[in-house]
C-alpha positions as CSV (number, residue, x, y, z in Angstrom):
1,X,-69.2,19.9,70.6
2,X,-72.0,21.8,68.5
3,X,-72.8,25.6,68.9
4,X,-76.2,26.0,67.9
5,X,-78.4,28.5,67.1
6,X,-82.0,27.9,65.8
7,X,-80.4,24.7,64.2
8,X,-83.9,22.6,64.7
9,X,-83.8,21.8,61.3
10,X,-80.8,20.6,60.8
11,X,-79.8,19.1,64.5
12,X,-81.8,15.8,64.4
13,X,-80.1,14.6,61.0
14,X,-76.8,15.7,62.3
15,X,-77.2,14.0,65.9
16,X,-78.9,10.6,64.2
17,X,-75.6,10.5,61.7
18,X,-73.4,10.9,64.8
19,X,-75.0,8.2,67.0
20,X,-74.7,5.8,63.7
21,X,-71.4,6.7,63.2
22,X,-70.2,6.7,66.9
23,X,-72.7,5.0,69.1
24,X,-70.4,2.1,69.9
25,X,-67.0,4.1,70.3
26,X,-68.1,6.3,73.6
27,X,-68.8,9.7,72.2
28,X,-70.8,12.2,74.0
29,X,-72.1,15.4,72.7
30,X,-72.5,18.5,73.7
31,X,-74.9,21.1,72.6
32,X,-74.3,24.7,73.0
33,X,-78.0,25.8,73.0
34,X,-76.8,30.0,72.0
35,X,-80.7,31.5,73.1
36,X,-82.2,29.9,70.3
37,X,-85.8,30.7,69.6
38,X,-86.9,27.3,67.7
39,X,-86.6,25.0,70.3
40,X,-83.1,23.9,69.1
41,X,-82.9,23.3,73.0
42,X,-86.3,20.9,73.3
43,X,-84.3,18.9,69.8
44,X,-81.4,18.1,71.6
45,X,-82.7,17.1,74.8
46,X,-85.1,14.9,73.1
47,X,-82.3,13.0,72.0
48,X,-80.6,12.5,75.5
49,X,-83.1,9.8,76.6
50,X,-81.1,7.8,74.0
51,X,-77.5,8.4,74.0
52,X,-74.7,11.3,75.9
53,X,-75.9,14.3,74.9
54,X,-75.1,17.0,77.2
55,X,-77.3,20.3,76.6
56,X,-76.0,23.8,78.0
57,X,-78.6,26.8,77.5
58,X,-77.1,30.4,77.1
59,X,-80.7,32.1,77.9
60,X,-80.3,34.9,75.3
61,X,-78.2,35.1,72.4
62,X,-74.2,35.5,72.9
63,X,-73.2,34.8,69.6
64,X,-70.5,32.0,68.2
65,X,-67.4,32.9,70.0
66,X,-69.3,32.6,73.6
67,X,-70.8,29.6,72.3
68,X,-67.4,28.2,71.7
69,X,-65.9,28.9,74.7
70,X,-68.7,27.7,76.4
71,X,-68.8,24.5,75.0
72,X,-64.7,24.3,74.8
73,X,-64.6,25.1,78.9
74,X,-67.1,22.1,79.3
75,X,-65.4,19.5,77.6
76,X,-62.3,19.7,78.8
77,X,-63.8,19.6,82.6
78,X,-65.3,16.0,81.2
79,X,-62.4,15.1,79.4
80,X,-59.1,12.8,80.1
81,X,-56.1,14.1,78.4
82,X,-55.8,11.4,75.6
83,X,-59.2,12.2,74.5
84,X,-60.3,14.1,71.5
85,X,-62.6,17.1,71.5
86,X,-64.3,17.5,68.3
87,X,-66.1,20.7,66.8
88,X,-68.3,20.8,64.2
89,X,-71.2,23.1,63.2
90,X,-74.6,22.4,63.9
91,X,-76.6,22.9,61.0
92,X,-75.9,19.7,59.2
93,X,-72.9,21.3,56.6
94,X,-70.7,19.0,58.3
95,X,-70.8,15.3,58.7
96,X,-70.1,13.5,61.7
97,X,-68.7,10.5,59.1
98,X,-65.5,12.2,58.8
99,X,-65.3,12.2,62.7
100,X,-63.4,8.8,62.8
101,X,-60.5,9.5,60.5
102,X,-59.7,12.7,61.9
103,X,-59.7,10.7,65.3
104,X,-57.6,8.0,64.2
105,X,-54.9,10.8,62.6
106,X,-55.1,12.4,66.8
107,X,-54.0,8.9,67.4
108,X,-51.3,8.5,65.1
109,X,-49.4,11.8,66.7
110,X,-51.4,15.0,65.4
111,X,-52.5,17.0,68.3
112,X,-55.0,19.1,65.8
113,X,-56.9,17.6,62.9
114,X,-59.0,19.7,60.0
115,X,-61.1,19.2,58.1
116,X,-59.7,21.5,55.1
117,X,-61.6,23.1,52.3
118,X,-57.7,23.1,50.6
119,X,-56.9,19.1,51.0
120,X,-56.8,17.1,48.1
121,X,-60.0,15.1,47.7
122,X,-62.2,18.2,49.4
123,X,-65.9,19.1,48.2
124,X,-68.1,21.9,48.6
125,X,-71.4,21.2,47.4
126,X,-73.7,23.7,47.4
127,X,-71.6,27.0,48.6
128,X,-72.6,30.2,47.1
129,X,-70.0,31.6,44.8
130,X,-69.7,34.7,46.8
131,X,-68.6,32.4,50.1
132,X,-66.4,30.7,48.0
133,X,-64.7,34.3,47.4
134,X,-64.9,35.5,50.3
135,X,-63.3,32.3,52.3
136,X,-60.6,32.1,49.4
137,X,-59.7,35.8,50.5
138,X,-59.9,35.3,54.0
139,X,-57.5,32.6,54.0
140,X,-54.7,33.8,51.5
141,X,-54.6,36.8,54.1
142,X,-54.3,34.3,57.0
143,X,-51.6,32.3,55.0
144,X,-49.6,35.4,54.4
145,X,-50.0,36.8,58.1
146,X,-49.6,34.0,59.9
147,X,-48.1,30.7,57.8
148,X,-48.5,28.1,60.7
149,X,-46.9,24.8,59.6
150,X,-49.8,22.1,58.2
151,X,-52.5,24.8,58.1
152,X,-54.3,26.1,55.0
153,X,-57.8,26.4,56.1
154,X,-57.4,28.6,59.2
155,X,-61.5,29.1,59.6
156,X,-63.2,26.3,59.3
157,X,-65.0,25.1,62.4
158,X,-64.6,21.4,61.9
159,X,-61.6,20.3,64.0
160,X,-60.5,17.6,66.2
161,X,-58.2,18.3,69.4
162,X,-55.9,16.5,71.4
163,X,-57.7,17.0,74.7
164,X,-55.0,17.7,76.7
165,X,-53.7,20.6,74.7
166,X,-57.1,22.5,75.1
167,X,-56.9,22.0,78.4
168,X,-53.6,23.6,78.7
169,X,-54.3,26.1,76.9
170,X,-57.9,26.7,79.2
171,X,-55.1,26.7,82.5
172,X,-52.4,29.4,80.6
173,X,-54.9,31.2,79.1
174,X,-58.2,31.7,81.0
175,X,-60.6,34.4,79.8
176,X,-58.3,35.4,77.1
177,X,-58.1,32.2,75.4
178,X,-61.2,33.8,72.9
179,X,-61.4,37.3,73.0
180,X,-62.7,37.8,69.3
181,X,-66.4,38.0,68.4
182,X,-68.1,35.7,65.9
183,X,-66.9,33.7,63.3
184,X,-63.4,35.1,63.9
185,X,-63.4,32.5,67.1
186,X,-62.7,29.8,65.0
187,X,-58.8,31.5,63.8
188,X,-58.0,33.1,66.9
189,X,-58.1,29.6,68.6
190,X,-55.8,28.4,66.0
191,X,-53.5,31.1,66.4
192,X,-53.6,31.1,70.3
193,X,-52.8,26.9,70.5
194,X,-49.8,27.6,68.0
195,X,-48.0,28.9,71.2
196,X,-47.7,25.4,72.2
197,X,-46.1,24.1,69.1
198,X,-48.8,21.4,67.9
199,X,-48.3,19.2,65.2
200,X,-51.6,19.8,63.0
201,X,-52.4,18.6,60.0
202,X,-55.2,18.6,57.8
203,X,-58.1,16.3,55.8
204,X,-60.3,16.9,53.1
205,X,-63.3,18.4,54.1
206,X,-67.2,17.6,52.9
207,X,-68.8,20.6,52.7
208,X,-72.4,19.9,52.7
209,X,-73.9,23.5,52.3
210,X,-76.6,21.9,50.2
211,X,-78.3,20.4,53.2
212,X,-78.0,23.3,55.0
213,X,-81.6,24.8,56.4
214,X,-82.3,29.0,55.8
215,X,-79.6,31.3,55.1
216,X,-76.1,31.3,56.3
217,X,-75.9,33.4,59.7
218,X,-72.8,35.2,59.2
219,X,-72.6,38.9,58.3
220,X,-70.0,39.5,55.9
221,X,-68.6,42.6,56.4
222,X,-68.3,42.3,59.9
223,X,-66.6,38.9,60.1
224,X,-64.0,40.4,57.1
225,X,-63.6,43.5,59.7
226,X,-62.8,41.2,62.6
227,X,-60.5,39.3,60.3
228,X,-58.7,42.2,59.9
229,X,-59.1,43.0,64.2
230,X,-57.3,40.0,64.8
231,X,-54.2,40.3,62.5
232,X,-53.8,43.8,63.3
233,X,-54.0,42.9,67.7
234,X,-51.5,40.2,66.8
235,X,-49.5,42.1,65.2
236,X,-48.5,44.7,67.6
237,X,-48.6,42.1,70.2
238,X,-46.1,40.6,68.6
239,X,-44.0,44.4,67.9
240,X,-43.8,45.1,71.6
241,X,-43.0,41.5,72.6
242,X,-39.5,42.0,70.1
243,X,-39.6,45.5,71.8
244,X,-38.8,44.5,75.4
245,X,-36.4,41.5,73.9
246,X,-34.4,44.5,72.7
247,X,-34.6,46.7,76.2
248,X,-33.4,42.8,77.6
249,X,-36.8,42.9,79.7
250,X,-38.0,39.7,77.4
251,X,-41.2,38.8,76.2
């Protein structure tokens, strides 16, 4: 599942590598058109004539969160429970070559797979220094806050899922499964499935940054600000769920 926007560039590499890598093992694809003004839209479709890709259009721009869960909600209506939704990002950082190992680990028990910037054996090629320092801050803070079990990289958007736990979580959750703007999306998730006590582990990720077309589309400042949004709302969540335990009114 791919949220693009204005990834022409980079989309046609990106959808070639994964029909090479996965043309004969029944993937599909979906594209998240987010109001893209480069045809992104026209890109994808042109590849549908020869293999599964699916193309949903957001007319105007709703950002990456909405994209998510736009894409998220549609693949686990075309999804069986033993199947694995992948996300990735669409402007060719991430390589679809990594797809089968992460799938094969799904298989062997894991019911979340990423691809982690903190694995042993992971490259970034390409990555400005000030990403690099900003990502390194972003995730000791996540660490400290929230120390899930098998998770160091808590923002990357390169994951596979267990079908069936998405879809769970779609049912318990509804609109509130991601309520966070932006790049944030990608955490909150992570935090949100943790309710259903997955085993996740993690793979080294190739970070291709050097292949990636124009500059980066995330602001800084406010992705740092919504970082800190979502551990302060979990937070006191989390203080007035201990609060009723104590009044005996539970969670």
């Amino acid at each position: 599942m791919l949220p693009a926007y204005n990834e022409a560039a980079g989309l046609p590499h990106l959808l070639k590598t994964a029909e090479r890598t996965g043309g004969g093992a029944g993937w599909r694809t979906i594209v998240v058109d987010d109001g893209s003004t480069d045809g992104t839209g026209d890109v994808a479709r042109g590849f549908a004539a020869g293999m599964p890709v699916t193309v949903i259009v957001h007319p105007e721009n709703r950002g990456l969160a909405t994209a998510i869960r736009t894409g998220i909600e549609d693949a686990c209506r075309q999804a069986s429970p033993d199947d694995v939704i992948v996300t990735m990002d669409a402007d060719n950082t991430h390589s679809p070559e990594q797809i089968p190992a992460m799938v094969e680990a799904i298989r062997g028990g894991a019911d979340i797979v990423i691809a982690s910037r903190y694995e042993r054996g992971a490259r970034q090629a390409g990555v400005p220094p000030h990403r690099m320092l900003l990502s390194a801050g972003v995730g000791w803070l996540l660490r400290l806050r929230f120390g899930l079990p098998g998770v160091r990289d808590y923002s990357c958007g390169y994951r596979a899922y267990r079908a069936g736990l998405l879809q769970q979580a779609v049912v318990a959750y509804g609109p509130r499964l991601i309520e966070s703007a932006g790049f944030v999306v990608m955490t909150e998730l992570l935090v949100k499935l943790a309710r259903f006590r997955p085993r996740i582990v993690e793979v080294p990720l190739d970070l291709r940054y050097d292949r990636k077309a124009g500059r980066s589309k995330m602001p800084a400042a406010r992705t740092i600000l919504g970082y800190l949004r979502l551990v302060a709302r979990r937070s006191h969540r989390l203080t007035r769920c201990a609060n009723l335990n104590e009044d005996g009114r539970g969670p």
